[in-house]
C-alpha positions as CSV (number, residue, x, y, z in Angstrom):
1,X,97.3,151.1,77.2
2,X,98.8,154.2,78.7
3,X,99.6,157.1,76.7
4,X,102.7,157.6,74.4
5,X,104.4,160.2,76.5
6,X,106.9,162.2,74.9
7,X,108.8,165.5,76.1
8,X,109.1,167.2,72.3
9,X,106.8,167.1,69.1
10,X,109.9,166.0,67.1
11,X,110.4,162.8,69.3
12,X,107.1,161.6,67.7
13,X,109.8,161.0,64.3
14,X,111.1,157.5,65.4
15,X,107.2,156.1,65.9
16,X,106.7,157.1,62.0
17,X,105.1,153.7,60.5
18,X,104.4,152.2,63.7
19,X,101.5,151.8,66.0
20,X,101.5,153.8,68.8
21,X,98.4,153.6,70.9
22,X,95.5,151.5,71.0
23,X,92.8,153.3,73.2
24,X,90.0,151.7,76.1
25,X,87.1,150.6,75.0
26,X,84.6,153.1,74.7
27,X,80.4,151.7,75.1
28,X,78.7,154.6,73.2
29,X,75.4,154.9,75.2
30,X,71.8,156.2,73.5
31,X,71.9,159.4,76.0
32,X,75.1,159.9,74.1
33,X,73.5,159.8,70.7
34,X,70.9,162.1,71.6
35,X,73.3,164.4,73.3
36,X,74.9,164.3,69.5
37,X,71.5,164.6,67.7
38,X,71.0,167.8,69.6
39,X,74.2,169.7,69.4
40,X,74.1,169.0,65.4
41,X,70.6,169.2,64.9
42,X,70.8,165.9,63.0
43,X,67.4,163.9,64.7
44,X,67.2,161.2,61.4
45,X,65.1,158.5,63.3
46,X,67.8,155.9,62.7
47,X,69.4,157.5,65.8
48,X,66.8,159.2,68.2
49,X,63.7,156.9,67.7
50,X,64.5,153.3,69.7
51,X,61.2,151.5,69.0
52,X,60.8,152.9,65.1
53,X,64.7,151.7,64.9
54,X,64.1,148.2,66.8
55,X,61.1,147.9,63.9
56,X,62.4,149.3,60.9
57,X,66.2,149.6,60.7
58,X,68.1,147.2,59.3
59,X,70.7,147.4,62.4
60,X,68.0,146.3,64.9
61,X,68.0,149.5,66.7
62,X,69.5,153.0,66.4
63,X,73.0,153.3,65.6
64,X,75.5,156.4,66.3
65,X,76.0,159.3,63.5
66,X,79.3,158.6,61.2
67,X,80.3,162.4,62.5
68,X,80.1,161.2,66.3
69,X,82.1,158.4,65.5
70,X,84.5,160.7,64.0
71,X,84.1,163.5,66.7
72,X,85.3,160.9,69.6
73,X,88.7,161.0,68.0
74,X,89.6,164.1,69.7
75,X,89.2,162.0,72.8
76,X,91.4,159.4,71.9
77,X,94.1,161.2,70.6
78,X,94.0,163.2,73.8
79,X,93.7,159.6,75.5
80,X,96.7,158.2,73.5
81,X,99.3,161.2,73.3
82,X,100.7,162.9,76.0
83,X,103.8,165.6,74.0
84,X,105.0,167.6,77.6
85,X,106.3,170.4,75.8
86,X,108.1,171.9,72.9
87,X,104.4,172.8,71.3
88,X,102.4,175.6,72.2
89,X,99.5,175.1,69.9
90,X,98.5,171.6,68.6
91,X,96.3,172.6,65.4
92,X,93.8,170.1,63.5
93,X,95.1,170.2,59.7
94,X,92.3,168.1,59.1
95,X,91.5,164.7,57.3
96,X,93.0,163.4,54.0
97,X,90.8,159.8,54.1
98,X,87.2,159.2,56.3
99,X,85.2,156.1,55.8
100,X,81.9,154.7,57.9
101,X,82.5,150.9,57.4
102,X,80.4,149.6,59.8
103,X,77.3,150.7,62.1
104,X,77.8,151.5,65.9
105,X,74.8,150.3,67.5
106,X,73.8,152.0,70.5
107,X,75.2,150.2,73.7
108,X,78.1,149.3,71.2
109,X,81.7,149.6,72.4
110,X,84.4,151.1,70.3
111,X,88.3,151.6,70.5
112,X,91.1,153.3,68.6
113,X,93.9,152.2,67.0
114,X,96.5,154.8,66.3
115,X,99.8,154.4,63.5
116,X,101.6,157.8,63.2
117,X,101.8,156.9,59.4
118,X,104.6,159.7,58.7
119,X,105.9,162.3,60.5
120,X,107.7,165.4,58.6
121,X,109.6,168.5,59.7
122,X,108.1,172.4,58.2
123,X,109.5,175.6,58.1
124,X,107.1,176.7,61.4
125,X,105.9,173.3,62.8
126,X,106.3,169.5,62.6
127,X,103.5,167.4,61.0
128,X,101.9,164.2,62.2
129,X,100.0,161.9,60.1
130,X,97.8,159.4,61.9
131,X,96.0,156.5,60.7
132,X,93.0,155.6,63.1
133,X,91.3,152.6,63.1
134,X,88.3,152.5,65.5
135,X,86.7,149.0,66.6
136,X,84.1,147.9,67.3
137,X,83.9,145.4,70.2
138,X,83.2,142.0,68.8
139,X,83.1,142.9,65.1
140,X,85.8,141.6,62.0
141,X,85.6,144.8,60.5
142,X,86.3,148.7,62.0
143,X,83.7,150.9,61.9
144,X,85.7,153.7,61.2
145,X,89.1,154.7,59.6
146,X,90.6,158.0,59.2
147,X,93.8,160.0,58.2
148,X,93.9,162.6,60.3
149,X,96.7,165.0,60.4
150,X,97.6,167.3,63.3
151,X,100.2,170.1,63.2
152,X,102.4,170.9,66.8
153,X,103.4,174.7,66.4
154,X,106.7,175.8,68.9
C-alpha cells in the first residue's frame, strides 16, 4: 500500500477512527537480531544462540526481542505517512498501550496495520493517536499492538 500522503498535519483529522495504512511485509532476518542484540546489549540466548534455541526454546529457534519489534515502528510509520508540510518537527509523545502477543521467529515476516484512533488539535501542535497492529505472516494472532502517539509541531 502506498503511503497516506497528506499536505498538512491537520488533514490527518478526517482519517480519525479509520485505518490508514497497512505496511509491506517485513522478513526479520537473524543478522537482524544480532545487529539488535548488539546495539542493546541484550544477548539472552533465546535470540543470539540458533542451535541452543533450535534445542531448548519453546519457539523452535530464536525469536526477535519485544523492543525490536517495537523499534521497527519507526519504519513503518515512516513507510505509511507521508505529511508534505505544515510540521517542522514530528516528536514521539510516546506509548499509552504495548503488548508482545506472539513470538517473531527469526526468518518470520511481519507487517503493520495502522488506525489513527483520534486525532486532536493543542495550543502549539496537533496530536495523532495510532493504533498498530503488527502481523505476523501466517499467524491468527498479531505479535504486537501498540498506541503510540506522535505530536506534528508548526
Amino acid at each position: 500500500m502506498p503511503p497516506l500522503r497528506l499536505d498538512t498535519p491537520e488533514a490527518l483529522e478526517t482519517y480519525a477512527g479509520r485505518e490508514v495504512a497497512v505496511t509491506e511485509w517485513l522478513t526479520i532476518t537473524q543478522e537482524r537480531i544480532a545487529r539488535f542484540a548488539e546495539a542493546t546489549d541484550d544477548h539472552q540466548w533465546l535470540h543470539v544462540d540458533e542451535e541452543r534455541a533450535a534445542r531448548e526454546s519453546p519457539f523452535g529457534g530464536t525469536i526477535a526481542h519485544g523492543f525490536l519489534t517495537l523499534s521497527l515502528l519507526s519504519k513503518f510509520m515512516r513507510d505509511s505517512l507521508d505529511i508534505r508540510g505544515g510540521a517542522r518537527r514530528l516528536i514521539n509523545y510516546g506509548l499509552n498501550r504495548v503488548r508482545f502477543i506472539s513470538p517473531v521467529r527469526a526468518g518470520s515476516k511481519i507487517r503493520a496495520r495502522i488506525e489513527l484512533q483520534s486525532f486532536r488539535r493543542l495550543a502549539d501542535a496537533c496530536e495523532g493517536t495510532f493504533l498498530i497492529t503488527v502481523e505476523l505472516e501466517g499467524a491468527g494472532k498479531p505479535c504486537c499492538v501498540a498506541e503510540w502517539i506522535y505530536r506534528f509541531y508548526p
